[in-house]
Structures are given as C-alpha cells and as structure tokens.
PDB file of N, CA, C and O in Angstrom, chain B, residues numbered from 101:
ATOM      1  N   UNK B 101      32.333 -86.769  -1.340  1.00  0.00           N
ATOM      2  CA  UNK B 101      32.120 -85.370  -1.020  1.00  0.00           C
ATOM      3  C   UNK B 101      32.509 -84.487  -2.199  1.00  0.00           C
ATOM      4  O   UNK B 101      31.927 -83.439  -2.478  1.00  0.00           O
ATOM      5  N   UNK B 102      33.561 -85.007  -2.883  1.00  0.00           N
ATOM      6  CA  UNK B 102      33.861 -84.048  -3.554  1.00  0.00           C
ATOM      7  C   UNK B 102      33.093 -84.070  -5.230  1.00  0.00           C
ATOM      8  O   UNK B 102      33.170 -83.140  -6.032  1.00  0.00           O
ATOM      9  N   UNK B 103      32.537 -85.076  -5.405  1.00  0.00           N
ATOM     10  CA  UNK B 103      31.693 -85.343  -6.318  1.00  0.00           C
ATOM     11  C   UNK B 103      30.140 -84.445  -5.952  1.00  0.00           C
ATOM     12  O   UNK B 103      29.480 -84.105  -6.935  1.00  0.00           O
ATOM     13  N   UNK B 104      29.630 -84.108  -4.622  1.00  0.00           N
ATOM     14  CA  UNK B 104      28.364 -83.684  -4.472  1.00  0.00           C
ATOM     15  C   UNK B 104      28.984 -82.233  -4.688  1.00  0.00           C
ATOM     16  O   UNK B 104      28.040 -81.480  -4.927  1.00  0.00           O
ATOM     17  N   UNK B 105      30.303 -81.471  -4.702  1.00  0.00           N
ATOM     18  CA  UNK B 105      30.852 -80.213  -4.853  1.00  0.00           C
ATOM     19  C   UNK B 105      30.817 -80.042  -6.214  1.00  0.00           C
ATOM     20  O   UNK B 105      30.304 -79.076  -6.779  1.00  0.00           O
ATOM     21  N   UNK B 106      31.358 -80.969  -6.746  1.00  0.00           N
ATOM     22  CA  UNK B 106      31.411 -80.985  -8.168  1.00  0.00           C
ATOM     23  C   UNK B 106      29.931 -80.765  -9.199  1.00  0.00           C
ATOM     24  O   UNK B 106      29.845 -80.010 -10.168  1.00  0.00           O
ATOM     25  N   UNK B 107      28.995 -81.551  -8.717  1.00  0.00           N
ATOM     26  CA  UNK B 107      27.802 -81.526  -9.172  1.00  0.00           C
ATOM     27  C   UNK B 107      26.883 -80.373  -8.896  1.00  0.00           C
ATOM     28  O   UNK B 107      25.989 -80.105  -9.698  1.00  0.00           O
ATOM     29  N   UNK B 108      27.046 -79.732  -7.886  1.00  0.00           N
ATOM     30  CA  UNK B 108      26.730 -78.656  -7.370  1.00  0.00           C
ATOM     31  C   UNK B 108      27.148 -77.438  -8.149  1.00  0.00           C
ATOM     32  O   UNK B 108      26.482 -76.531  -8.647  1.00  0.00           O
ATOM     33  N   UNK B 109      28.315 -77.654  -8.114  1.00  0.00           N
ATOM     34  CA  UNK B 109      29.327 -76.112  -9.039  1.00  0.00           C
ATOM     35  C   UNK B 109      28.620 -76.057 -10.489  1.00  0.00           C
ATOM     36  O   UNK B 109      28.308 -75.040 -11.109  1.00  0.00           O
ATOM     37  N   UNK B 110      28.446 -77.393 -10.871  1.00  0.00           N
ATOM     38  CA  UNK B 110      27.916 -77.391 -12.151  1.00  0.00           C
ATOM     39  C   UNK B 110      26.850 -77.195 -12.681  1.00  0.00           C
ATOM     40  O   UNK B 110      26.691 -76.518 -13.697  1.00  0.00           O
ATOM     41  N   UNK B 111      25.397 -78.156 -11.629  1.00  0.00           N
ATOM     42  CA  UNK B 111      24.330 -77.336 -11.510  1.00  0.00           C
ATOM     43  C   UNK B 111      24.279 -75.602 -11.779  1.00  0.00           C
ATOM     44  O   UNK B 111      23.858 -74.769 -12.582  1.00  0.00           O
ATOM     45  N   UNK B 112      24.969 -75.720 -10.594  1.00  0.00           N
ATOM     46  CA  UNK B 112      24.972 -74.177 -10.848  1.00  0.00           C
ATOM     47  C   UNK B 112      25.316 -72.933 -11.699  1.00  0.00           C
ATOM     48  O   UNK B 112      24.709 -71.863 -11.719  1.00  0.00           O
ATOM     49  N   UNK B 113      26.439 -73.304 -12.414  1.00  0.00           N
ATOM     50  CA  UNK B 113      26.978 -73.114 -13.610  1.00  0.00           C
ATOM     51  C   UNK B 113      25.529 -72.898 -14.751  1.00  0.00           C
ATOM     52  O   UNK B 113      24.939 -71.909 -15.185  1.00  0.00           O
ATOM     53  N   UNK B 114      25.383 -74.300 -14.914  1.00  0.00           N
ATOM     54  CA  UNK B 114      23.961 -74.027 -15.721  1.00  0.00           C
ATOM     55  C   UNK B 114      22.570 -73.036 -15.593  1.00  0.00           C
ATOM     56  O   UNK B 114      21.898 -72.268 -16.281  1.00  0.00           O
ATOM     57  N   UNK B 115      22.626 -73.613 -14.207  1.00  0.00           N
ATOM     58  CA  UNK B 115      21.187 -72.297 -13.629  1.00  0.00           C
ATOM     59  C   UNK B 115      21.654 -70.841 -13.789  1.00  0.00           C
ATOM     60  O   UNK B 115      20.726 -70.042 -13.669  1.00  0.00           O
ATOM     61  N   UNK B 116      22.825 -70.309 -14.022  1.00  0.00           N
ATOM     62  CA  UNK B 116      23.386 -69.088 -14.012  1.00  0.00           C
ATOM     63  C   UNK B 116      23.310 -69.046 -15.581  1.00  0.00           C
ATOM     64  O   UNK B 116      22.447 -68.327 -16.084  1.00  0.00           O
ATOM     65  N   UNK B 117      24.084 -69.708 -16.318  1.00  0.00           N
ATOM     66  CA  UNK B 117      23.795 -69.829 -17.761  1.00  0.00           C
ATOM     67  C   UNK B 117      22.559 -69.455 -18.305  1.00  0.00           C
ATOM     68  O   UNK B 117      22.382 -68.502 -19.063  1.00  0.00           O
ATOM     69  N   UNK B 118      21.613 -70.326 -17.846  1.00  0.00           N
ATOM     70  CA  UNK B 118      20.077 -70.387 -18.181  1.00  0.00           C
ATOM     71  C   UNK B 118      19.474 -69.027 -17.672  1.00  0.00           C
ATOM     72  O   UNK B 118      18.705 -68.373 -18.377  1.00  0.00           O
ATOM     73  N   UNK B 119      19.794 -68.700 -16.627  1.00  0.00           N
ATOM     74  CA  UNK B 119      19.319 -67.254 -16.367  1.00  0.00           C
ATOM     75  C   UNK B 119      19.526 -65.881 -16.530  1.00  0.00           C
ATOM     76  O   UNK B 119      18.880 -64.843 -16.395  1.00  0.00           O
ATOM     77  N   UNK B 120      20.754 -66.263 -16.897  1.00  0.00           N
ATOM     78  CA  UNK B 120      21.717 -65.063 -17.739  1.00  0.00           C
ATOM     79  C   UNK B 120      21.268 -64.720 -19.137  1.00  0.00           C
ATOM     80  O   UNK B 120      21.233 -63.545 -19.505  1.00  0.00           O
ATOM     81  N   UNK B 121      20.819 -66.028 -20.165  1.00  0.00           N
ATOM     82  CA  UNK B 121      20.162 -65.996 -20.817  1.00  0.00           C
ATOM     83  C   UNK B 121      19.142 -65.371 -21.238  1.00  0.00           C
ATOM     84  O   UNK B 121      19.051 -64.745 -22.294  1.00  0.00           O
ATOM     85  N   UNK B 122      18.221 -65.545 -20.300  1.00  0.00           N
ATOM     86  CA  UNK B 122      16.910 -65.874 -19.775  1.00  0.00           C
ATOM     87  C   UNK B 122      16.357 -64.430 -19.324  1.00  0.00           C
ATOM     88  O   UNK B 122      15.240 -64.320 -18.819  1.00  0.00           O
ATOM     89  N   UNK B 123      17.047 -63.539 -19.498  1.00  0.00           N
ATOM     90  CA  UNK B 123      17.085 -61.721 -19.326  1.00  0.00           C
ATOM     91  C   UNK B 123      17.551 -61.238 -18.235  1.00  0.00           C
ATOM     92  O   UNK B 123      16.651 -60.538 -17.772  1.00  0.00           O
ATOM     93  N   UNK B 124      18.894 -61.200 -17.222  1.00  0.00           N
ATOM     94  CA  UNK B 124      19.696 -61.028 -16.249  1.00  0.00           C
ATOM     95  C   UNK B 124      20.522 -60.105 -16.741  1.00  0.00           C
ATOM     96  O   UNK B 124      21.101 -59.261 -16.057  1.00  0.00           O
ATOM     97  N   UNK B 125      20.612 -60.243 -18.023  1.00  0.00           N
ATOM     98  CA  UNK B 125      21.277 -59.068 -18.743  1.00  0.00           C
ATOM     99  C   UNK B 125      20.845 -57.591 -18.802  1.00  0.00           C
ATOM    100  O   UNK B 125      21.534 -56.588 -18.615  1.00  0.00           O
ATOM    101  N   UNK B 126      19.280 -57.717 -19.168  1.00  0.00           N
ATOM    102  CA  UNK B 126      18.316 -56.876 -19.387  1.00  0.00           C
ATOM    103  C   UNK B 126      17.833 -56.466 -18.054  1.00  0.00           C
ATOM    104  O   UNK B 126      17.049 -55.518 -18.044  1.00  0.00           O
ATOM    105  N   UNK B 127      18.249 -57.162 -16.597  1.00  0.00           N
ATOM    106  CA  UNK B 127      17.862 -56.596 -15.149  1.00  0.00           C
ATOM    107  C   UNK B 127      18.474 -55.485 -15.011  1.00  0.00           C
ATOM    108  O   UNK B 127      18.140 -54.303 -14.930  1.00  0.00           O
ATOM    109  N   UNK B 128      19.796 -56.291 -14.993  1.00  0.00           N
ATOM    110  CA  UNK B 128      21.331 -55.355 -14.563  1.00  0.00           C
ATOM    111  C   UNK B 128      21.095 -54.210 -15.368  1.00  0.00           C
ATOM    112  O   UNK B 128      21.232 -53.191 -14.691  1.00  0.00           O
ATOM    113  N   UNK B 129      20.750 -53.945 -16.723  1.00  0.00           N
ATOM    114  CA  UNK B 129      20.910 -52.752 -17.607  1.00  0.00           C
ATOM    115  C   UNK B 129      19.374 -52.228 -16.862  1.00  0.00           C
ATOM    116  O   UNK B 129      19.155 -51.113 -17.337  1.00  0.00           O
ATOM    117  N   UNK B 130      18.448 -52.539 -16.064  1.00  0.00           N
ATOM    118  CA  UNK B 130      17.097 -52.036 -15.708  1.00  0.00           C
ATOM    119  C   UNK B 130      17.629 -51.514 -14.640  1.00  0.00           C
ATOM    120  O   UNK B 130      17.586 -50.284 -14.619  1.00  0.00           O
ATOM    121  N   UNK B 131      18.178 -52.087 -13.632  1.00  0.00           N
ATOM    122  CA  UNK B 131      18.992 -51.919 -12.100  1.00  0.00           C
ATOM    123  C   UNK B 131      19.564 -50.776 -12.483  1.00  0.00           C
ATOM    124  O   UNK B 131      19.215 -49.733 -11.929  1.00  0.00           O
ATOM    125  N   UNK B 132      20.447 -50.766 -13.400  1.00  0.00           N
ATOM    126  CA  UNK B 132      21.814 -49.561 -13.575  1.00  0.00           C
ATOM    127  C   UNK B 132      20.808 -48.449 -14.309  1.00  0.00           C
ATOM    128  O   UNK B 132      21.220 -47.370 -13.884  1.00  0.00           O
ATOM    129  N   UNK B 133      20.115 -48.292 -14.863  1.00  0.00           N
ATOM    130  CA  UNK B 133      19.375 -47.164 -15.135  1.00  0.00           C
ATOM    131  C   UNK B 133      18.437 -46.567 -14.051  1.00  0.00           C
ATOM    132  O   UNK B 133      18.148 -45.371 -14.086  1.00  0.00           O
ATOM    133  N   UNK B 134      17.992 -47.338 -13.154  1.00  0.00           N
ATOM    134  CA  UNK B 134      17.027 -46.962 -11.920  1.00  0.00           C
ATOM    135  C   UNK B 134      18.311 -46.388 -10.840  1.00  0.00           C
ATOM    136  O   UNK B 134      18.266 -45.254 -10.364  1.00  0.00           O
ATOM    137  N   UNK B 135      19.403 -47.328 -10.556  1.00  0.00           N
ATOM    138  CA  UNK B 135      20.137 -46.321  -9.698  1.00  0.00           C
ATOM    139  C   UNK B 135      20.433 -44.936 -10.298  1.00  0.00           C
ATOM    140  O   UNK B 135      20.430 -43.892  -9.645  1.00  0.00           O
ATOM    141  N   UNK B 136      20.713 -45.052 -11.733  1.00  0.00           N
ATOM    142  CA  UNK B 136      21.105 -43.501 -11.974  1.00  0.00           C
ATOM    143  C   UNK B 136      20.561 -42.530 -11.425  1.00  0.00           C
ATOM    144  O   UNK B 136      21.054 -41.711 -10.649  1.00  0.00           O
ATOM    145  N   UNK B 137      18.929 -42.660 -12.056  1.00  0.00           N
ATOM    146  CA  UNK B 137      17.898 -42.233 -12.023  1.00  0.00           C
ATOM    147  C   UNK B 137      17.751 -41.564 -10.371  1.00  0.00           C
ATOM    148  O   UNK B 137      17.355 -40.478  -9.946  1.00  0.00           O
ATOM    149  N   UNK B 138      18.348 -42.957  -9.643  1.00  0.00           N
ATOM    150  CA  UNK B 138      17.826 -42.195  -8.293  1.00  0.00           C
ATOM    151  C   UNK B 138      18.897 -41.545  -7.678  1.00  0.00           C
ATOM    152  O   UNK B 138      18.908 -41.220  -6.491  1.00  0.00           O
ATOM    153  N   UNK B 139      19.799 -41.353  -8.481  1.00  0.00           N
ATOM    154  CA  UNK B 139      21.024 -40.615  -7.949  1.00  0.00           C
ATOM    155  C   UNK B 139      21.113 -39.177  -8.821  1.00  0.00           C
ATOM    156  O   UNK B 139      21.999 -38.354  -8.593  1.00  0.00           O
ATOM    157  N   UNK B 140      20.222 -39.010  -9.707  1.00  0.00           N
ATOM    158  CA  UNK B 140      19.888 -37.758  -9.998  1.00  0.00           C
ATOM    159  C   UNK B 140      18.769 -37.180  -9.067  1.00  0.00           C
ATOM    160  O   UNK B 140      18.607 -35.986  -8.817  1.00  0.00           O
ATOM    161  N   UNK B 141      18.206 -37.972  -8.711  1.00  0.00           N
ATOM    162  CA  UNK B 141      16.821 -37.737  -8.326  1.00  0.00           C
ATOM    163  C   UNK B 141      17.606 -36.749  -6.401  1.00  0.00           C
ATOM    164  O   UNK B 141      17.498 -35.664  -5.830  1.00  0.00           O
ATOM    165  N   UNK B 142      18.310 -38.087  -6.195  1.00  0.00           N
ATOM    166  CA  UNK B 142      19.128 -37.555  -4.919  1.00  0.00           C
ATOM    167  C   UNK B 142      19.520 -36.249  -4.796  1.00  0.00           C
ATOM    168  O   UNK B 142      19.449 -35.459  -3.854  1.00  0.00           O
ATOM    169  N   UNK B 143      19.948 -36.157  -5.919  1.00  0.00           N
ATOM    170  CA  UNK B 143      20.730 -34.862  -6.171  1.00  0.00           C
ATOM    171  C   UNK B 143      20.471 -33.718  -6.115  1.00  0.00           C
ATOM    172  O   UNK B 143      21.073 -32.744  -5.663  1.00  0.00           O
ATOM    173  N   UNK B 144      19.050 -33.922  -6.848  1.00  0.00           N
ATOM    174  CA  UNK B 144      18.087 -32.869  -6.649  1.00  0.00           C
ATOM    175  C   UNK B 144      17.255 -32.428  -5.818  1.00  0.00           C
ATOM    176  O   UNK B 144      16.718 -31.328  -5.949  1.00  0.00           O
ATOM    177  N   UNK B 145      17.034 -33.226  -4.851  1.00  0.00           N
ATOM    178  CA  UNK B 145      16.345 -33.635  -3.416  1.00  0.00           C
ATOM    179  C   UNK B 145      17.375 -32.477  -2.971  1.00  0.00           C
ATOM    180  O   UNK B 145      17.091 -31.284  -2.865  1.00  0.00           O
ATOM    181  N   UNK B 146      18.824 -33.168  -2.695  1.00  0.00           N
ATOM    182  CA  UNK B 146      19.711 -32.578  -1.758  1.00  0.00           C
ATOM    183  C   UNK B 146      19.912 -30.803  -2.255  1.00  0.00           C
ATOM    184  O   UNK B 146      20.384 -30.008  -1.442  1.00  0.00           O
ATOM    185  N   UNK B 147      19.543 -30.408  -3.488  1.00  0.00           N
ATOM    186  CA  UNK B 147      19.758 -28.840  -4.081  1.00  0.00           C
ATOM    187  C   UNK B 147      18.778 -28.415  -3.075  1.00  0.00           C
ATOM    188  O   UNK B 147      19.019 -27.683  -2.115  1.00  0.00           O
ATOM    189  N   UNK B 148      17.011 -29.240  -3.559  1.00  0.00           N
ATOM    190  CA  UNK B 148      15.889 -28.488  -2.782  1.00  0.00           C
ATOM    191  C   UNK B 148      16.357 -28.254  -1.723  1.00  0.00           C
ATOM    192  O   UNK B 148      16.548 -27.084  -1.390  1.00  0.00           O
ATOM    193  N   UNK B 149      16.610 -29.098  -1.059  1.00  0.00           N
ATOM    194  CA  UNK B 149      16.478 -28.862   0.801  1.00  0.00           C
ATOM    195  C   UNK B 149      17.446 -28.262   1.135  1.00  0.00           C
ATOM    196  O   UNK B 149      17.691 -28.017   2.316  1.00  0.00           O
ATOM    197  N   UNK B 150      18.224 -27.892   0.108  1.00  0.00           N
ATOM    198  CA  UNK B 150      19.489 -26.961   0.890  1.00  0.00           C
ATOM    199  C   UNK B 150      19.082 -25.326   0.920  1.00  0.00           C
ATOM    200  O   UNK B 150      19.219 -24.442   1.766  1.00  0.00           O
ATOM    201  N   UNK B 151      18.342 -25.390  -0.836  1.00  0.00           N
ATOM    202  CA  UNK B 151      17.356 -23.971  -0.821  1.00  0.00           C
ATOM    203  C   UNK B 151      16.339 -23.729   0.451  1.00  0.00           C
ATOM    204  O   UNK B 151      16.401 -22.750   1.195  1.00  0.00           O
ATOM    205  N   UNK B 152      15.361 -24.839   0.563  1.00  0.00           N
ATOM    206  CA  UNK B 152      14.491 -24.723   1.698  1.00  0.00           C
ATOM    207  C   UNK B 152      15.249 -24.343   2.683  1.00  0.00           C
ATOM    208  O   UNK B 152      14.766 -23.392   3.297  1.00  0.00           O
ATOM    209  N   UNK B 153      16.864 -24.942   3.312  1.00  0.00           N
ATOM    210  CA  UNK B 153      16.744 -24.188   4.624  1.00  0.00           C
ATOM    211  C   UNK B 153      17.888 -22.837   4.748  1.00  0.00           C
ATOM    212  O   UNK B 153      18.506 -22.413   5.724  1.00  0.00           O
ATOM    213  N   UNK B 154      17.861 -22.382   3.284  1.00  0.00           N
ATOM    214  CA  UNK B 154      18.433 -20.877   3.586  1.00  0.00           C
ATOM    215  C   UNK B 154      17.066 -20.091   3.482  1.00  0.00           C
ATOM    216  O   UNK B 154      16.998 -18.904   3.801  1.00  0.00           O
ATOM    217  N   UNK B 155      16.250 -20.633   3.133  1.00  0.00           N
ATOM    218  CA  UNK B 155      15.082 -20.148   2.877  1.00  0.00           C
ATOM    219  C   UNK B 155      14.648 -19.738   4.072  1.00  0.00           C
ATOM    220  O   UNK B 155      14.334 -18.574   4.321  1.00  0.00           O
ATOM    221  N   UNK B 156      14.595 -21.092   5.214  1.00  0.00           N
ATOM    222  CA  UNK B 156      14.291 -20.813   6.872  1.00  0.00           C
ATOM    223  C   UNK B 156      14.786 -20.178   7.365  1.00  0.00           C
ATOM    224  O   UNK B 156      14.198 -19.414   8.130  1.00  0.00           O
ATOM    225  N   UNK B 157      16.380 -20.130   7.176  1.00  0.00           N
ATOM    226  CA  UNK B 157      17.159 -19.203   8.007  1.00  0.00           C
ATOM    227  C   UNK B 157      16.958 -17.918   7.623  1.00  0.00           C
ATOM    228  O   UNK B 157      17.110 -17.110   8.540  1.00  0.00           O
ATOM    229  N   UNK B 158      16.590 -17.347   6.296  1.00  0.00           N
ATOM    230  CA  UNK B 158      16.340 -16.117   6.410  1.00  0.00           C
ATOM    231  C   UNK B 158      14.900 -15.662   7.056  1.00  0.00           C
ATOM    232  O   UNK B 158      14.693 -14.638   7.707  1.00  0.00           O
ATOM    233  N   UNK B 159      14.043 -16.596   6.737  1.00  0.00           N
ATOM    234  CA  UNK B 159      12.916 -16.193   7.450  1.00  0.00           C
ATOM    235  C   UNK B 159      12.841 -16.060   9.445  1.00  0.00           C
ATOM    236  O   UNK B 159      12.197 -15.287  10.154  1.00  0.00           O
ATOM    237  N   UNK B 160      13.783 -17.158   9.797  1.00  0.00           N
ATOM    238  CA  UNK B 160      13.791 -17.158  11.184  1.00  0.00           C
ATOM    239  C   UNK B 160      14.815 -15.960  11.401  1.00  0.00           C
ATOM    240  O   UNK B 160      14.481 -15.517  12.500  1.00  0.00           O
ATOM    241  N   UNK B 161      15.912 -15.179  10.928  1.00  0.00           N
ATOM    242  CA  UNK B 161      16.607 -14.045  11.186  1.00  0.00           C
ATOM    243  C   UNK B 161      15.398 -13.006  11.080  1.00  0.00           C
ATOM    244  O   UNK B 161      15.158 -12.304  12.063  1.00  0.00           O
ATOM    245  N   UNK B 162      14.809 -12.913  10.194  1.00  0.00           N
ATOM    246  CA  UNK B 162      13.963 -11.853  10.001  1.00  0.00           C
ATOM    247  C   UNK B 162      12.726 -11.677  11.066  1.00  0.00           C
ATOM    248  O   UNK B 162      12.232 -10.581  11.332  1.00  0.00           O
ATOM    249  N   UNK B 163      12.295 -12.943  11.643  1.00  0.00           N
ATOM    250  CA  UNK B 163      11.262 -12.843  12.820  1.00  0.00           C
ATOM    251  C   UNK B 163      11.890 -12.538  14.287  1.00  0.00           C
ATOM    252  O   UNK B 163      11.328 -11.940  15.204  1.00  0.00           O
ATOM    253  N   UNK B 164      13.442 -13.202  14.280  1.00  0.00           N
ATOM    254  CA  UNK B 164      14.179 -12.595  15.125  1.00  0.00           C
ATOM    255  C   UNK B 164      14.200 -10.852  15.142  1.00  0.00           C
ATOM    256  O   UNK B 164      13.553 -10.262  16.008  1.00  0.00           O
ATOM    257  N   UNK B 165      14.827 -10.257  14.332  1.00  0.00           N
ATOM    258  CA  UNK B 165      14.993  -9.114  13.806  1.00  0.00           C
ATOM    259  C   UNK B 165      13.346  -7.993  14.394  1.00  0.00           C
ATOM    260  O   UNK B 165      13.344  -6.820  14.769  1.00  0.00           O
ATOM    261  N   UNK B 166      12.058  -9.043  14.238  1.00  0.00           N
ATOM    262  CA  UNK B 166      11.179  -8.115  14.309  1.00  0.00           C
ATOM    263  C   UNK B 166      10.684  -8.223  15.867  1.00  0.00           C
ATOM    264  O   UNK B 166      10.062  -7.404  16.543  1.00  0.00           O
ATOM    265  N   UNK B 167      11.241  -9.683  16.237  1.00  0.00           N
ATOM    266  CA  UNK B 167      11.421  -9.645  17.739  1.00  0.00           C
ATOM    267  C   UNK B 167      11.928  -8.772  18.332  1.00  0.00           C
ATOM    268  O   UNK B 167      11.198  -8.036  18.997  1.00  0.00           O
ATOM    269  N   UNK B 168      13.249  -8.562  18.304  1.00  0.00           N
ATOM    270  CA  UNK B 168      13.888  -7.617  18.576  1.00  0.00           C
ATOM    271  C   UNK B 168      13.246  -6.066  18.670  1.00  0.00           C
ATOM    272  O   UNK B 168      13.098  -5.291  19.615  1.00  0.00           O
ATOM    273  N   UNK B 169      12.927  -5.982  17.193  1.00  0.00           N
ATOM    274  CA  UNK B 169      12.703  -4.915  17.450  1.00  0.00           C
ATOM    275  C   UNK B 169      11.144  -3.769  17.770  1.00  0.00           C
ATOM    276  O   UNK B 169      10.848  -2.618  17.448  1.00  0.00           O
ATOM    277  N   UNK B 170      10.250  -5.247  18.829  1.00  0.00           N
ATOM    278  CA  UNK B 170       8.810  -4.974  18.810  1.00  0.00           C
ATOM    279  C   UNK B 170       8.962  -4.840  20.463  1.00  0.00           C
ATOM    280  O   UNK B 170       8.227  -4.101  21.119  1.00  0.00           O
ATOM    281  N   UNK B 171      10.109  -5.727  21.096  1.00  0.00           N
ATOM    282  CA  UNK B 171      10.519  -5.559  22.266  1.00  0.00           C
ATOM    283  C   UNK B 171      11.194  -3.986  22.690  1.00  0.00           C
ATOM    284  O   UNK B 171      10.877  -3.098  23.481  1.00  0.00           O
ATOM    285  N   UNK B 172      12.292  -4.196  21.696  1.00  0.00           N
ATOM    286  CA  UNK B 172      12.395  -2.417  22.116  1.00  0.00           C
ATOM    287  C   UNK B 172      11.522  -1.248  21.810  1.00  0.00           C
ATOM    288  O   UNK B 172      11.676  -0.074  22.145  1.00  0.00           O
ATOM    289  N   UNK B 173      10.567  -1.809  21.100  1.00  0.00           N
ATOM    290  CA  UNK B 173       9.599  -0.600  20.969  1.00  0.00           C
ATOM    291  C   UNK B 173       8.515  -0.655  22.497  1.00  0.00           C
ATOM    292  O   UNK B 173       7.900   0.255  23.054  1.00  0.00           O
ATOM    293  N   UNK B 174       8.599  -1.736  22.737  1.00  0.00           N
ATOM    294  CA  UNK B 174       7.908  -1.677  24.131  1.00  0.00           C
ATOM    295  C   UNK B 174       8.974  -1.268  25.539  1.00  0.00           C
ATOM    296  O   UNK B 174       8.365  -0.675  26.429  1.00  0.00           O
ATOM    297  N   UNK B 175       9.700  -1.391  25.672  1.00  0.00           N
ATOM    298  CA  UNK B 175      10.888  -1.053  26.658  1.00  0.00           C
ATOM    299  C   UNK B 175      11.387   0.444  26.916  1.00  0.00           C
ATOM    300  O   UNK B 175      12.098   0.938  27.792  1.00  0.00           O
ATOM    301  N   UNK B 176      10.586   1.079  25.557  1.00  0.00           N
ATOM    302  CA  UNK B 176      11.083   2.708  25.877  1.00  0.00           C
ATOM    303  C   UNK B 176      10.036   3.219  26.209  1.00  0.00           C
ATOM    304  O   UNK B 176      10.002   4.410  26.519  1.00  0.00           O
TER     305      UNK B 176
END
C-alpha cells in the first residue's frame, strides 16, 4: 500500500512539474489579470447602478410630487 502512495505522490510530483513548466505559470499570471480586470469592472458596475437609482429616486419623488399636486388641483 504504501508503495502504490509512494508512486502516486511521485507521479504526481512530475505531472505538476511538467505542467508548471508547460505554461501554469503564464495561466495564473492570465487568471490574476482577468480577476483584476473584473474587479474593476465590478466596481464600476456598482458606481453605475448606484447613480441609476438616485437617478430613480429623484424621478419617482418628482412624479410623486406632481401626483400630489394634480390631485389637489382637482379636490378644490
């Protein structure tokens, strides 16, 4: 058993070697530039939509506002 552990660890050892090699280096540095990327990207998402909904809220106060005041023009 402990020989098929052994052979295994080592296999593996190599296949990690060989693939590390083999441009795993050049993923991770592809990976870590795409998360940035989408964590700027996030970022900027989260600015828009915060503009968009003061944007709503002023528009929905203001239709309130003309609610208001199209009702009391009918009530007197």
């Amino acid at each position: 058993m402990a020989v098929l552990i052994a052979a295994t660890m080592a296999s593996g050892l190599i296949c990690f070697y060989l693939g590390h090699r083999a441009g795993v280096k050049d993923g991770i540095k592809k990976a870590d530039k795409f998360i940035m990327a989408f964590i700027e990207f996030s970022n900027q998402f989260d600015a828009m939509m915060k503009e968009i909904n003061e944007v709503l809220k002023d528009e929905i106060e203001r239709l309130k506002g003309e609610e208001n005041a199209s009702t009391e023009q009918f009530s007197k």
